[in-house]
MARMARMI-99493 format. One record per residue: residue in three letters; residue number from 1; z, x, y of N, C-alpha, C in turn. Coordinates in nm, 3 decimals, m for minus. Atoms other than C-alpha are relative to their C-alpha. Layout:
PT   resn   resi       nzz       nxx       nyy      cazz      caxx      cayy       czz       cxx       cyy
PT    ALA    NUM         Z         X         Y         Z         X         Y         Z         X         Y
...
***
This chain:
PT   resn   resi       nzz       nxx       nyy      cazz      caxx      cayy       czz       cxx       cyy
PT    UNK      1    m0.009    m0.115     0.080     6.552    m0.584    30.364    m0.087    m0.019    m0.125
PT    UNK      2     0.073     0.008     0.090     6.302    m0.522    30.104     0.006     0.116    m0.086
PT    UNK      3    m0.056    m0.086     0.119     6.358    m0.356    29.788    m0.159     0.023    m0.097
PT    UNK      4     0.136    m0.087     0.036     6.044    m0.103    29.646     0.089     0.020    m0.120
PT    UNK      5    m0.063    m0.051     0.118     6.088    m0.078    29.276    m0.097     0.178    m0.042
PT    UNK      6     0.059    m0.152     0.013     6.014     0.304    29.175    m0.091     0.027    m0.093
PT    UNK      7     0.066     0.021     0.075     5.698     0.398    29.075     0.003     0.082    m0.120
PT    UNK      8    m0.019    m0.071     0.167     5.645     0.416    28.679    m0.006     0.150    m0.043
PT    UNK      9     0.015    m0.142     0.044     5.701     0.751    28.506    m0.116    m0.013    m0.100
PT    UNK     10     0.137     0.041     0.109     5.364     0.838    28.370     0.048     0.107    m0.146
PT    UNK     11    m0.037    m0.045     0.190     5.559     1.056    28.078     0.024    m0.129    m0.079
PT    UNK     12    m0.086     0.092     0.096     5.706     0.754    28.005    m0.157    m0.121    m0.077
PT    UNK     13     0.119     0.090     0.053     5.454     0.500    27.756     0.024    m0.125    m0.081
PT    UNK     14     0.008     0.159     0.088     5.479     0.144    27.561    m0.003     0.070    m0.147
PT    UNK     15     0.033     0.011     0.120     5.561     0.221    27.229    m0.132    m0.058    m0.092
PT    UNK     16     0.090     0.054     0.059     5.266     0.167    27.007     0.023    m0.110    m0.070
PT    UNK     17    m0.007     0.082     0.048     5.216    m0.174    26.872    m0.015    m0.001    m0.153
PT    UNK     18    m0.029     0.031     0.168     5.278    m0.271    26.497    m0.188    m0.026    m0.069
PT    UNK     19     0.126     0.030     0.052     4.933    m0.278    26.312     0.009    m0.154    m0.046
PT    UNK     20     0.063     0.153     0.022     4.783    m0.647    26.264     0.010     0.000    m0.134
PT    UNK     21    m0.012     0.006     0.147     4.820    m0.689    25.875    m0.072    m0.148    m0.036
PT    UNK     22     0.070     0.121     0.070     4.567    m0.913    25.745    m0.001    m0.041    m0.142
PT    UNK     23    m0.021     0.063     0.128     4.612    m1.133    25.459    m0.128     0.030    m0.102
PT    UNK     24     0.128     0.008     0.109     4.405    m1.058    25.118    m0.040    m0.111    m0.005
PT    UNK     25     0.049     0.137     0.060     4.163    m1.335    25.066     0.011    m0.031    m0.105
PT    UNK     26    m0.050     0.047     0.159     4.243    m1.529    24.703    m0.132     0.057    m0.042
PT    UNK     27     0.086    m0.055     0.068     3.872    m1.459    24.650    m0.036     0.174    m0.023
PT    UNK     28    m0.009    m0.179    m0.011     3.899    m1.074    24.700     0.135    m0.006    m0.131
PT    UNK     29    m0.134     0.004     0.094     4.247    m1.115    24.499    m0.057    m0.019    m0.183
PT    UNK     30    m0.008    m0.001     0.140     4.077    m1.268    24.179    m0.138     0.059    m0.021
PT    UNK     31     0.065    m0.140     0.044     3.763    m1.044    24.209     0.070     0.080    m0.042
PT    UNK     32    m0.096    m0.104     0.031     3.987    m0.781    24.160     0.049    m0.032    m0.116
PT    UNK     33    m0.075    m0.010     0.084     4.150    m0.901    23.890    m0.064    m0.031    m0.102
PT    UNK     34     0.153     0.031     0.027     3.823    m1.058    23.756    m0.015     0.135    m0.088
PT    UNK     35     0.080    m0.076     0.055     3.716    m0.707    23.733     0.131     0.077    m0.086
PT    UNK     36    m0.094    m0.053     0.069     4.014    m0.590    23.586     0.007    m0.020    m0.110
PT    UNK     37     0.016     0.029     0.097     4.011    m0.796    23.322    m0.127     0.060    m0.092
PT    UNK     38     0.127    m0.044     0.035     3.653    m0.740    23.263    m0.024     0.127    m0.074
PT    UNK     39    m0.049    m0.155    m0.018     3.761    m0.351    23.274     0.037     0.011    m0.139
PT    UNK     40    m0.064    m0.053     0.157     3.997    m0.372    22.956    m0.084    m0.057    m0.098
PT    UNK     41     0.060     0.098     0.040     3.803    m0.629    22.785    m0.100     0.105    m0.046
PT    UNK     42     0.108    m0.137     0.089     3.509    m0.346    22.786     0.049     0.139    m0.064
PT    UNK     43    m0.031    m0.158     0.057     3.712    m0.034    22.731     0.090    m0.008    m0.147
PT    UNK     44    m0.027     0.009     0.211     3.850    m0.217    22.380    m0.164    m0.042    m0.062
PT    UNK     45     0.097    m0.040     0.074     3.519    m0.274    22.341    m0.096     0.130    m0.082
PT    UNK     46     0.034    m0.131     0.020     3.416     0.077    22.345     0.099     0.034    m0.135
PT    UNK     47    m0.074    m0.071     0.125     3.729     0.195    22.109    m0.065    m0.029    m0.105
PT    UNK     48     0.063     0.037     0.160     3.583    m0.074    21.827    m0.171     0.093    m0.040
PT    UNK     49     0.081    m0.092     0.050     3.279     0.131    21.868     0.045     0.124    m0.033
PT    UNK     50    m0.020    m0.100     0.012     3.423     0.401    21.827     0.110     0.049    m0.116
PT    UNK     51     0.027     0.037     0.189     3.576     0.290    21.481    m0.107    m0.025    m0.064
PT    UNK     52     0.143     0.006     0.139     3.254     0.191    21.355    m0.077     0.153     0.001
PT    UNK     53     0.096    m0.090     0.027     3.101     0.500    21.442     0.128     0.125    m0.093
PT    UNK     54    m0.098    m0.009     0.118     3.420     0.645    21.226    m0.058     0.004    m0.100
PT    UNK     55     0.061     0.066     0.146     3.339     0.409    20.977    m0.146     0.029    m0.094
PT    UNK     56     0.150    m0.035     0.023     2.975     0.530    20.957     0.004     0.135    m0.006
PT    UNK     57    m0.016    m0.131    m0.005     3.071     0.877    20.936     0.081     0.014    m0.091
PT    UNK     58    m0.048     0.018     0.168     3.311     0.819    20.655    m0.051    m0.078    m0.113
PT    UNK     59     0.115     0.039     0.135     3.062     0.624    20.469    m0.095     0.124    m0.018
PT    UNK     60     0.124    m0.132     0.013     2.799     0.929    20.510     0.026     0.073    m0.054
PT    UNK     61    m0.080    m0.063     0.088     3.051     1.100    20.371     0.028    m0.002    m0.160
PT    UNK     62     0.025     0.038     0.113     3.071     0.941    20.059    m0.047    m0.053    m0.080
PT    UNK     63     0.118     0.036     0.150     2.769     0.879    19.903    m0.039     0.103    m0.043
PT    UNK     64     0.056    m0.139     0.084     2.665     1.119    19.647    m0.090    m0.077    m0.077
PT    UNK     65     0.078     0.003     0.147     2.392     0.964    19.479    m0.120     0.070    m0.008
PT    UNK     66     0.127    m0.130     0.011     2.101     1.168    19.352    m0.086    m0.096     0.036
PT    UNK     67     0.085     0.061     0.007     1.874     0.872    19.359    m0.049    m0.050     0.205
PT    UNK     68     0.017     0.016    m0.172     1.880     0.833    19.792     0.070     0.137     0.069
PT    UNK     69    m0.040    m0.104    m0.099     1.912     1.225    19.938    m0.021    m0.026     0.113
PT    UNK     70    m0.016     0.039    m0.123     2.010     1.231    20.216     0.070    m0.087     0.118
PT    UNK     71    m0.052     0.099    m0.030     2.148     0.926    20.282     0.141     0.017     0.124
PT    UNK     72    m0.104    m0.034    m0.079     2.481     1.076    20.423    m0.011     0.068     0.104
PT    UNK     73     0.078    m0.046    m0.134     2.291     1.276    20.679    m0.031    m0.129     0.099
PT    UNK     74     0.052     0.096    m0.097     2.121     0.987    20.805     0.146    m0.117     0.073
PT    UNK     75    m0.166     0.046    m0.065     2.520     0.804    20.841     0.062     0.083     0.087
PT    UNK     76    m0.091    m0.073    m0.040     2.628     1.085    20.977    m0.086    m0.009     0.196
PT    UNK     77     0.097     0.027    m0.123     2.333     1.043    21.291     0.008    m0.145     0.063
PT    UNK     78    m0.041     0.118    m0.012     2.412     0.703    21.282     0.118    m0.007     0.115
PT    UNK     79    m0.168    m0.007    m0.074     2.754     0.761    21.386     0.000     0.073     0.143
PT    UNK     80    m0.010    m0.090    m0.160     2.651     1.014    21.638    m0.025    m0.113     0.135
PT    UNK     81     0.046     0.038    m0.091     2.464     0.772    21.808     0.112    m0.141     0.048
PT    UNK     82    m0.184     0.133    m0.053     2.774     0.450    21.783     0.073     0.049     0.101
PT    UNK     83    m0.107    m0.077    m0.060     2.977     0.743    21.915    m0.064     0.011     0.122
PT    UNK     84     0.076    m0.015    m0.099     2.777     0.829    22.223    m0.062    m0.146     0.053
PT    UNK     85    m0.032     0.134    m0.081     2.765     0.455    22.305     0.079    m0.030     0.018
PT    UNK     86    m0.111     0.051     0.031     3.076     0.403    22.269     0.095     0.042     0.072
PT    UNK     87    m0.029    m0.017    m0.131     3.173     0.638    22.541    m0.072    m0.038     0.113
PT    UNK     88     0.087     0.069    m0.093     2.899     0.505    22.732     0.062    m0.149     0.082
PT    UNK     89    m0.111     0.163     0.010     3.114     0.141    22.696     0.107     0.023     0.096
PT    UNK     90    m0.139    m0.054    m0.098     3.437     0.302    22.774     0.006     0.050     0.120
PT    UNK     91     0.029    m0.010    m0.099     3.323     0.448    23.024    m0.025    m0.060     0.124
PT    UNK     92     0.077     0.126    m0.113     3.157     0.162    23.229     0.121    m0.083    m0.024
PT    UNK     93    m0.123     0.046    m0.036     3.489    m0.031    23.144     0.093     0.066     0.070
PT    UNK     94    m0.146    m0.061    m0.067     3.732     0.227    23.301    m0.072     0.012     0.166
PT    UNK     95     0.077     0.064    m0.076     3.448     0.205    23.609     0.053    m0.147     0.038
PT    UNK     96    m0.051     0.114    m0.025     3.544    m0.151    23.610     0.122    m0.024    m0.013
PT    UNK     97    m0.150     0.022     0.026     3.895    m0.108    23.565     0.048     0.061     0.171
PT    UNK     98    m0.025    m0.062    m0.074     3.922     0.110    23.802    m0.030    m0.059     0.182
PT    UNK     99     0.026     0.042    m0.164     3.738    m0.033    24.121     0.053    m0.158     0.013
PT    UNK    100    m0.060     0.070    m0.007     3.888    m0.355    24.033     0.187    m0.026     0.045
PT    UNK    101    m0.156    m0.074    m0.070     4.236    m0.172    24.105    m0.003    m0.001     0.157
PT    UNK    102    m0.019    m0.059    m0.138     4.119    m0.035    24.425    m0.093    m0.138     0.048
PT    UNK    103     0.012     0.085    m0.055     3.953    m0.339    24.512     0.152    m0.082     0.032
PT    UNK    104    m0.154     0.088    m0.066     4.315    m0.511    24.542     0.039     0.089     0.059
PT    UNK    105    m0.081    m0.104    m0.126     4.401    m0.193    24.738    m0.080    m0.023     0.163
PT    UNK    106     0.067     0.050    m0.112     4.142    m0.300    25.018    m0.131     0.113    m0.010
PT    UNK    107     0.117    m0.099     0.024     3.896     0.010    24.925    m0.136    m0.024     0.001
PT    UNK    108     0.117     0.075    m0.015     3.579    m0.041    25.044    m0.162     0.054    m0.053
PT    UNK    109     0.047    m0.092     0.115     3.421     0.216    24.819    m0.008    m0.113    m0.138
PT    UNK    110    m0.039     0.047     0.156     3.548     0.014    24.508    m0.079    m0.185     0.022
PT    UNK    111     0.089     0.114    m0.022     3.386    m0.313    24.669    m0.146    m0.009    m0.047
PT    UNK    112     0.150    m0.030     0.110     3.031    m0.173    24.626    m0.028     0.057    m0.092
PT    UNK    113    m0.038    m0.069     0.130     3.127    m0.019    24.315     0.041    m0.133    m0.103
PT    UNK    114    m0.011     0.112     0.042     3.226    m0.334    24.206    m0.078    m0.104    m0.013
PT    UNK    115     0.169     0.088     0.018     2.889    m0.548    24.277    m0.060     0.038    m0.082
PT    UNK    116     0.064    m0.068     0.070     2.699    m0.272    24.135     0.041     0.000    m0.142
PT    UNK    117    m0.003    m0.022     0.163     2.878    m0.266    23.815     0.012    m0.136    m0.043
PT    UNK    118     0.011     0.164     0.032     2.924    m0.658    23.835    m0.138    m0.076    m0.054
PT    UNK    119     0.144     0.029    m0.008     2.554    m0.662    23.865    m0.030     0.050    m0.127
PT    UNK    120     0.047    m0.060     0.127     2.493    m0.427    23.574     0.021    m0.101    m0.143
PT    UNK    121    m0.072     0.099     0.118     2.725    m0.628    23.335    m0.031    m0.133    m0.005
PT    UNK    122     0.087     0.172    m0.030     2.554    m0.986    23.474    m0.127     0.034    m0.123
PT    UNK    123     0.119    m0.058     0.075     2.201    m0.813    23.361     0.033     0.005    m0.162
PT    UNK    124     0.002    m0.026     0.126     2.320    m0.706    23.038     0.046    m0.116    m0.060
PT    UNK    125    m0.036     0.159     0.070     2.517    m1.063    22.970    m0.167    m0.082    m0.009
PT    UNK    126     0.117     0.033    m0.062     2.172    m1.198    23.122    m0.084     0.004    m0.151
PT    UNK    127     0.093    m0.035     0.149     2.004    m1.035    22.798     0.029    m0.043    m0.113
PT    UNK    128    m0.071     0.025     0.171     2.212    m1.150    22.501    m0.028    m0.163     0.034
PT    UNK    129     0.053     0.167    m0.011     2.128    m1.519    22.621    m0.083    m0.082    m0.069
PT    UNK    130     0.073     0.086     0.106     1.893    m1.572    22.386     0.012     0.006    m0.131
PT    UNK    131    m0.077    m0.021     0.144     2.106    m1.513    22.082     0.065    m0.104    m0.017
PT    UNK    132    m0.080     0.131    m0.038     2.234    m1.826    21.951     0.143     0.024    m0.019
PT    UNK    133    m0.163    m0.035     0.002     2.534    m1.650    21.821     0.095     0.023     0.125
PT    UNK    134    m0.047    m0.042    m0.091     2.672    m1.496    22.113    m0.058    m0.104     0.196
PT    UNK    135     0.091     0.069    m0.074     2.488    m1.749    22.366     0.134    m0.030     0.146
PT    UNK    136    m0.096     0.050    m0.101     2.834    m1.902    22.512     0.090     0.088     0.075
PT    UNK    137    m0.038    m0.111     0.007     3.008    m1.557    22.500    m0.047     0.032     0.127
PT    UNK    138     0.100    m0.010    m0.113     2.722    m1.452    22.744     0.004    m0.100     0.132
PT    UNK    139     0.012     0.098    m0.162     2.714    m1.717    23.030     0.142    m0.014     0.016
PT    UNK    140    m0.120    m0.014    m0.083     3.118    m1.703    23.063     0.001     0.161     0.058
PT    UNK    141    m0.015    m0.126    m0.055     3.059    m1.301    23.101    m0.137     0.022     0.095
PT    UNK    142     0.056     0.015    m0.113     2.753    m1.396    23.361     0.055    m0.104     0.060
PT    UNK    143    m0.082     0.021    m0.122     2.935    m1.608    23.530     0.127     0.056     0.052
PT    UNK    144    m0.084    m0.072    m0.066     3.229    m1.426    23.588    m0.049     0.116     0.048
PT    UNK    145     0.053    m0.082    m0.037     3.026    m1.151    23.676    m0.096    m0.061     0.159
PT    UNK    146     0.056     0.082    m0.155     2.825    m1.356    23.958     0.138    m0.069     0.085
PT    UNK    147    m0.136     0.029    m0.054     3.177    m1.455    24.074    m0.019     0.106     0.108
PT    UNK    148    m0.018    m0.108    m0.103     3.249    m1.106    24.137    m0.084    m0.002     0.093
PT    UNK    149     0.084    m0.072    m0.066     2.936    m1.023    24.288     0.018    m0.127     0.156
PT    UNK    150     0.008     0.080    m0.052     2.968    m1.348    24.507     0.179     0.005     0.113
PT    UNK    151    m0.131    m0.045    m0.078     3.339    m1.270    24.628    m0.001     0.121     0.076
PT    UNK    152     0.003    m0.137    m0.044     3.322    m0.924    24.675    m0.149     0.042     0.107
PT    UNK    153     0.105    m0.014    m0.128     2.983    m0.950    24.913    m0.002    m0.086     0.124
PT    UNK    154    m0.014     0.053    m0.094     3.098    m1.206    25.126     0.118     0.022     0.048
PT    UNK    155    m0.165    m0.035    m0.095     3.466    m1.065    25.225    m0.044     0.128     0.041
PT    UNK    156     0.032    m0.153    m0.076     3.318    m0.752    25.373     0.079     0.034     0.110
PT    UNK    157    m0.079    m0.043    m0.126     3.465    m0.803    25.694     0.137     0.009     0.001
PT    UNK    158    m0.207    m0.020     0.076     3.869    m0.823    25.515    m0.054     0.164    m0.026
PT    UNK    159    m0.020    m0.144     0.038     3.742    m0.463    25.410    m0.024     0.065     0.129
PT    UNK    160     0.057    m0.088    m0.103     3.579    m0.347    25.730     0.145    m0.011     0.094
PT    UNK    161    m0.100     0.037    m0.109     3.874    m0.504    25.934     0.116     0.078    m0.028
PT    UNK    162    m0.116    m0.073     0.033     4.133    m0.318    25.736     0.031     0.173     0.087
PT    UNK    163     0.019    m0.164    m0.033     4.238     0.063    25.873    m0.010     0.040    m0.109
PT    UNK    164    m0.036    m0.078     0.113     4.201     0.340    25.658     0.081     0.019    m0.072
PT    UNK    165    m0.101    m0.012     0.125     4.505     0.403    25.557     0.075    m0.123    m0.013
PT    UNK    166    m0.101     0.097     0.029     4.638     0.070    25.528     0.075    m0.011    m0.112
PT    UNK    167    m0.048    m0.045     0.147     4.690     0.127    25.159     0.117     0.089    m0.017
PT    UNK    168    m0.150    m0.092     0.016     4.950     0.397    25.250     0.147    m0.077     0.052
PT    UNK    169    m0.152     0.071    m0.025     5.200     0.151    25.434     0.055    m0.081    m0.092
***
């Protein structure tokens, strides 16, 4: 006697399997946080500009002397221009605040958003290098900046490997 088991119901299907969840790499982890830092670090830089250009706008304010017309005009242009760097600053820090966020979210947007502005901020450390004041200042904010750029271009495949919405589970 031989016993025929009945064939499968094709409504019936295998529950879908559990998504693979891959571990953040530490170097993706302190990019990210790298740029985070980096992030606030520039966007208090920006505010202090954005007291001096204040400060230069309440000095313009109060000079009255007859002997230099003008003078308070030319503070007052002064300031325009502090001010209009100064969101320029803030700006490019909340940029780096920001993709340094979504880089710990796995975002692979905020990865090359993150080189690119890693790169920018290398360059510009890059330039103050030959100031003796600021000299040491400069090569800890190019090297942490070649960090990033050095973490965040070699974990590509932790971003590519991720799903889209992994960020939502």
């Amino acid at each position: 006697m031989t016993q025929t088991t009945p064939p499968a119901d094709p409504a019936w299907s295998a529950p879908p399997a559990e998504p693979v969840v891959i571990a953040r790499p530490g170097m993706v982890t302190a990019a990210g946080i790298t740029l985070i830092v980096l992030g606030v670090l520039t966007i208090l830089l920006g505010l202090l500009l954005l007291l001096g250009a204040a400060l230069f706008a309440g000095a313009g304010g109060a000079i009255e002397a007859p002997e230099m017309p003008g003078m308070g005009g030319m503070f007052g242009a002064f300031a325009g221009i502090i001010f209009v760097l100064a969101f320029i600053v803030a700006g490019f820090g909340v940029l780096q605040l920001l993709s340094g966020i979504k880089v710990l979210a796995g975002r692979n947007w905020a990865r090359i958003t993150g080189i690119v502005v890693a790169a920018i901020a290398g360059v510009l450390a890059l330039t103050g290098l030959g100031q003796a004041d600021g000299a040491i200042l400069n090569i800890v904010l190019l090297v942490a900046n070649a960090f990033v750029i050095f973490a965040l271009a070699t974990a590509g495949s932790w971003f590519s490997a991720r799903p889209p919405d992994a960020a939502l589970r």
